[in-house]
N, C-alpha and C positions, 0 to 999 in steps of 0.2 A: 712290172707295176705301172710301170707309164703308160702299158699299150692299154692295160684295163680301164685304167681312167678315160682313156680318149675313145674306147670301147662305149663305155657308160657314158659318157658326153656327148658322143652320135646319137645313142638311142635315145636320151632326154630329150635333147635338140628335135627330135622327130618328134615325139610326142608336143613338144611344145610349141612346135609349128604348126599343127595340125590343130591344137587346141584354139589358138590363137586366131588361126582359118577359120575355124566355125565358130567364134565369137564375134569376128571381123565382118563374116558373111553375112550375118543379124544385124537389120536394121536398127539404127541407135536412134531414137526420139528423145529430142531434147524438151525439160516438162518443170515449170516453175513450180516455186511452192506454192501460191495461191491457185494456180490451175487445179496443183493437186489434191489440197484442202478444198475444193470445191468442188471436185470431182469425186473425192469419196463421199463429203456430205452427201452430194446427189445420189451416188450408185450403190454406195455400200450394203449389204445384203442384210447387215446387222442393224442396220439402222433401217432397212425398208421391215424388215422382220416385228421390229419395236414400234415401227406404225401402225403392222397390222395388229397388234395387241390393243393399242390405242382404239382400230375401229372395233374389235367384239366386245373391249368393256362398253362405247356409244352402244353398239345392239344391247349386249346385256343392259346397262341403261333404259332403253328404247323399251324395253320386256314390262318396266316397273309401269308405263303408263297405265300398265292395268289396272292400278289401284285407286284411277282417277278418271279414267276414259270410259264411257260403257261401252260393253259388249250388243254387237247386232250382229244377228244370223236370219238368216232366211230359208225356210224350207219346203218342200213341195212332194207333198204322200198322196199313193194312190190306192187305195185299199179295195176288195170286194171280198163279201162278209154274209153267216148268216146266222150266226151267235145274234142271239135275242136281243140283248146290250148292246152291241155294238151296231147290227143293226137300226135299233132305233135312238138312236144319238147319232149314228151318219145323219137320218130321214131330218132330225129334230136338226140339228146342226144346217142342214141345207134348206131348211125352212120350206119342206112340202109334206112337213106329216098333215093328214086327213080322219075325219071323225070314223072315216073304216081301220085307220092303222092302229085303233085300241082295243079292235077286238080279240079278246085273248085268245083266241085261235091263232091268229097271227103274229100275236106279240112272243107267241112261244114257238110258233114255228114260219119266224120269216120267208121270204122267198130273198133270192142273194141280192143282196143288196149294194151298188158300187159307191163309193167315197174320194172323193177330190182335197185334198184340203193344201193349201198354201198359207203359211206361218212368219211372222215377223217380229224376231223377240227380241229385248231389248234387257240389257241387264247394267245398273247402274248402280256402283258401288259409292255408298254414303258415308257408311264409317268405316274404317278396316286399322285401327292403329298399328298393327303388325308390321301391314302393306307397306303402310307410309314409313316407317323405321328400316324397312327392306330397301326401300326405294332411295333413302337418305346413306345406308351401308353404299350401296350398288355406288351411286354419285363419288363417294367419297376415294371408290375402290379405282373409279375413273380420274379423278382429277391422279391418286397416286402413281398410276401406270401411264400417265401422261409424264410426270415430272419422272418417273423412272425410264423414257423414252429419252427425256431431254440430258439425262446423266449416261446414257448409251450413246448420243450423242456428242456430248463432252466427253466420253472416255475414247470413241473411236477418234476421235479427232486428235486427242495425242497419241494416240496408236499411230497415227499417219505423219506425224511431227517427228514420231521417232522414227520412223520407217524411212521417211527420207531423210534425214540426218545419216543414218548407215547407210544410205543409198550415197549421201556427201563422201561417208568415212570412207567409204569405198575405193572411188575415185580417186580420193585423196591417195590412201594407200598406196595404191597402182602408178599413181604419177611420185611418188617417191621415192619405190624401188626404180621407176625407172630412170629417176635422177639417177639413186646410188648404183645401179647396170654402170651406168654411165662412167662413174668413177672406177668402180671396179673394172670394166676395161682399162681405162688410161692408167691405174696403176699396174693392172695386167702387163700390158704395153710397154711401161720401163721395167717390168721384171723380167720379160723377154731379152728386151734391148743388153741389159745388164747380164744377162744369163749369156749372152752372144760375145759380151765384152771379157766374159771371162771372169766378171766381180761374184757372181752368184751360181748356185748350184741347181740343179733337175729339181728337187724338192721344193723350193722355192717358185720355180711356176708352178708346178703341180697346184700349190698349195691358193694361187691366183686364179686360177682356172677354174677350181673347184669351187672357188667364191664365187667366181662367176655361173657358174652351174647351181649354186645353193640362191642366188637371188634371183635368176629365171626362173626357179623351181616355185618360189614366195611369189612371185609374179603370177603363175598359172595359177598355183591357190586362189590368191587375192582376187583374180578374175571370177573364177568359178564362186568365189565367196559375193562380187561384186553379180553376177546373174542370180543368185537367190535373193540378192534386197532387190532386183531390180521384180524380178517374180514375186516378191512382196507389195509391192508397191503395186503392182497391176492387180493382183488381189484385192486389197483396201479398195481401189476404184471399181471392181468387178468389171476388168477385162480379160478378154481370153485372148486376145495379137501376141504373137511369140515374138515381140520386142524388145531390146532392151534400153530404157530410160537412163536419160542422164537429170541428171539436177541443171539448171538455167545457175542456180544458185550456189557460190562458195560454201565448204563448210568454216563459218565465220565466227568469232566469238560472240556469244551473244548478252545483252542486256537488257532482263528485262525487266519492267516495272515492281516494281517491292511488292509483294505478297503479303497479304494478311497475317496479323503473328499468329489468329491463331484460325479454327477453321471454325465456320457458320451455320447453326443449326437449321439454315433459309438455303443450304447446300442442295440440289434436287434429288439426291438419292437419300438423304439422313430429311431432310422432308416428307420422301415419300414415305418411308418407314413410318413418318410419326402420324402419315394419314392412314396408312394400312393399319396402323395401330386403331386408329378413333373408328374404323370402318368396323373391324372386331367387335370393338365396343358399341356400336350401333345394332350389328346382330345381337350382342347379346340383349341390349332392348327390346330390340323385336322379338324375341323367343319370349320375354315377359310379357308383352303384351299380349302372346296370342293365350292366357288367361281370361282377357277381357274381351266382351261381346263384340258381334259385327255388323252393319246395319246396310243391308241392301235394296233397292229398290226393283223394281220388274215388270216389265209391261208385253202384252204380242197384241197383234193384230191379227186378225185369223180371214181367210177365204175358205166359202167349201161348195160343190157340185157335187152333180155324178159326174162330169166329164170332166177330164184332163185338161189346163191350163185355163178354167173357167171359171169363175167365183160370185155365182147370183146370192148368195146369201154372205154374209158378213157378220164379227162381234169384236169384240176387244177387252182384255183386261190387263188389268195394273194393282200393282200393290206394293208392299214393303214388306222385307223379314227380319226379326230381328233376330240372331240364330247366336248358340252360345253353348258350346261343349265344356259340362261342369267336366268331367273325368273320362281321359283315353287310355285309363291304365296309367302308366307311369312315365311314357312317351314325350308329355310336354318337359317335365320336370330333368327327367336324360338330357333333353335338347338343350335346355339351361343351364343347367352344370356343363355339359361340354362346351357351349358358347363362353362360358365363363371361364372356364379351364384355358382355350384358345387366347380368348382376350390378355389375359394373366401373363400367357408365357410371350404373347405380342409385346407388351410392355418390357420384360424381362431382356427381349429380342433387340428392341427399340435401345435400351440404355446399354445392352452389348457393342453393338454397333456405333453409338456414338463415343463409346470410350475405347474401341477400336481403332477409331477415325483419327479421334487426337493421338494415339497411340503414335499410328504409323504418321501422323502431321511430326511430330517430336523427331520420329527416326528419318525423315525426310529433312528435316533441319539440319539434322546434323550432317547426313547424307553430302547436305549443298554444302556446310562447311568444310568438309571434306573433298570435296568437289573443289573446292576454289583454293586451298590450301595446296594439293595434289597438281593446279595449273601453276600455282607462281613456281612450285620446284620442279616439273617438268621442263618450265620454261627456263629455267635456269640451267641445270642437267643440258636442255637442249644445246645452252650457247656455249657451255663448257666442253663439251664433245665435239661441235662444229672448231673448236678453237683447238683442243688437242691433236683432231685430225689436221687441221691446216699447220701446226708444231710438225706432227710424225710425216706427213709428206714430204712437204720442204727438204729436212733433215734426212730422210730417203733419198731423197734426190742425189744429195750432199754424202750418200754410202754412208751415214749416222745411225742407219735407224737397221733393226729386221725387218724382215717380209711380214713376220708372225707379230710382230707389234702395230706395223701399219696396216692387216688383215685385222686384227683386236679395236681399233681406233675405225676403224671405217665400218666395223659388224656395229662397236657400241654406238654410230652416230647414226644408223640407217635406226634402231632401238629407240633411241631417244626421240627421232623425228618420228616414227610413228606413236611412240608415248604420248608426244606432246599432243598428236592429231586428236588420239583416243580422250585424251586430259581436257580438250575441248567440247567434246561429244559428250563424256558423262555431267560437264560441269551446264551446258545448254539442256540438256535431258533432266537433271537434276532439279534445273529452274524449273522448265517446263511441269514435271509433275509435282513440284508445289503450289505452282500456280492453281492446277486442275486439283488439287487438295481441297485451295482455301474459297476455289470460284462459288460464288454463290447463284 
């Protein structure tokens, strides 16, 4: 039995040197919270992603000028022609028909005729109610994907609060097995001593040994646990160096300013909702309007030749339309009801979501009292275990105690201290996302 143990305790030991190697051989970068918070703002892939939504609703935006801006085109045809018509409306348009181009011999049977013309149109939109309703939705749909930018923003950014906090928890962890290594040798250490002296039995190391093999083991975890927040943490910032990050910063108890009791309808995501909502309801506006008539104005400027990029003759015209489709079949009236369907279930969406919101505000309260309840008995737990092991030592010392009682009192104190570590993390986490609840 003894030789398998010490069998199995070689081959950990190798693995956990090697583990340790190639954690140790990775550069450590030491990385403040503020660096870090400032480094995802900057890089974050989620938050550049949420800008560029930002710049296609500005295009989309930029689209609706049309309803206000006119339209200019310029064009430049070159025709040759012996079609009687068209023929003499080139002649007429270039301003060299002659008292022989009436004779109806000719008028019906041209000789080919070439054509120039250079065109300058101009289209200016006067009334278009639709337009304007579209262009008032479009705006509205911009300012909403804006403050749904700034709510990606505020959610990546506790993303990165907590991120480094486990990147703390980490650490922490790791430096407190290797306190408790620490102990677990030196009790190892008198269990030998004692096993020498003839007070204690084989089983009784064994039983030391294997402790100590069971918290190297929690070690290599915690490590390999401690490279995935550190890989998260280069994530949020979008880097790709095969580094591993420490925290500048202790994981500490935190206190932070008192939250709102309750959450704010001025919130940028329950904001935005309620402008997507009004934007809905602006389409559906606009699909009534396009009932009512449209008023445009129009103008060119015309060149024309027989030769190419030439224009001895000239003309111009201008006018207004006023245009107005009584009936497209049943097309507008479709578009209405669904605009109006869409708007309906927006509202419906709108008041889901803010009774959501308080929803999970309420469970988040409780959450934090929970949270703070769970540190004062942690912390207590914590000093009652630290004080029972310092009881069972002693009295080991003193041959008072088992090996299996001081193995029981030193497993529950290495428990407790990392309880206590965790009991500060969900209780700093806990603040944090009611903070990001109630932020407005």
């Amino acid at each position: 039995m003894y030789e398998i143990i010490r069998t199995m305790r070689y081959r950990l030991l190798i693995i956990v040197f090697f583990s340790f190697s190639f954690l140790e051989a990775q550069e450590i970068i030491p990385i403040t919270k503020k660096e870090f918070l400032q480094s995802v703002l900057e890089n974050n892939n989620n938050i550049k992603i949420s800008q560029q939504d930002i710049f296609a609703a500005k295009g989309d935006y930029k689209q609706t000028n049309a309803v206000m801006v006119p339209n200019i085109s310029v064009s430049h045809t070159g025709i040759a022609t012996t079609n009687p018509l068209m023929a003499f409306g080139s002649k007429l348009n270039q301003e060299v028909l002659t008292q022989n181009d009436f004779n109806p011999s000719l008028l019906n049977n041209p000789s080919q005729v070439q054509n120039a013309a250079t065109t300058i149109a101009i289209q200016q939109p006067l009334i278009n109610l639709k337009g304007m309703y579209q262009r008032k939705a479009v705006k509205t749909k911009l300012n909403a994907i804006t403050l749904k930018s700034q709510r990606t923003k505020e959610y990546i950014s506790l993303e990165a609060e907590k991120a480094y906090m486990q990147l703390q928890l980490s650490y922490k962890t790791v430096e407190i097995l290797k306190t408790i290594k620490k102990g677990a040798l030196e009790n190892n250490r008198l269990v030998v001593n004692s096993f020498k002296q003839g007070h204690l039995q084989r089983t009784d190391v064994l039983s030391t040994e294997i402790r100590v093999l069971e918290i190297e083991n929690q070690i290599q975890y915690s490590k390999s646990h401690l490279k995935n927040a550190s890989n998260y943490v280069s994530f949020l910032m979008n880097s790709s160096e095969d580094v591993i990050l420490k925290p500048s910063d202790e994981l500490l108890l935190l206190m932070l300013n008192e939250p709102r009791k309750t959450i704010s309808k001025e919130r940028s995501d329950i904001k935005a909702m309620q402008l997507s909502t009004e934007a809905y309801q602006t389409v559906f506006m606009s699909e009534k309007m396009s009932f009512l008539p449209t008023l445009n104005a129009f103008g060119s400027y015309e060149l024309y030749d027989d030769n190419l990029f030439r224009g001895d003759a000239n003309g111009y015209l201008f006018g207004v339309q006023l245009s107005w489709t009584i009936l497209d079949g049943t097309k507008r009236f479709g578009k209405a009801q669904k605009s109006k369907a869409t708007y309906e279930k927006a509202k419906i969406e709108y008041q889901q979501y803010v009774s959501k919101s308080t929803l999970e505000f309420k469970k988040s309260n409780r959450a934090l009292l929970d949270a703070k309840n769970n540190l004062r008995l942690s912390l207590l737990a914590l000093k009652q275990s630290k004080e029972s092991l310092r009881i069972r030592t002693n009295r080991f010392k003193q041959g008072l105690e088992k090996t299996t009682d001081l193995l029981s009192a030193e497993t529950q104190y290495a428990q407790k201290k990392m309880a206590y570590s965790q009991a500060i993390y969900n209780y700093n986490y806990a603040q944090a996302y009611l903070k990001y609840l109630t932020k407005e």
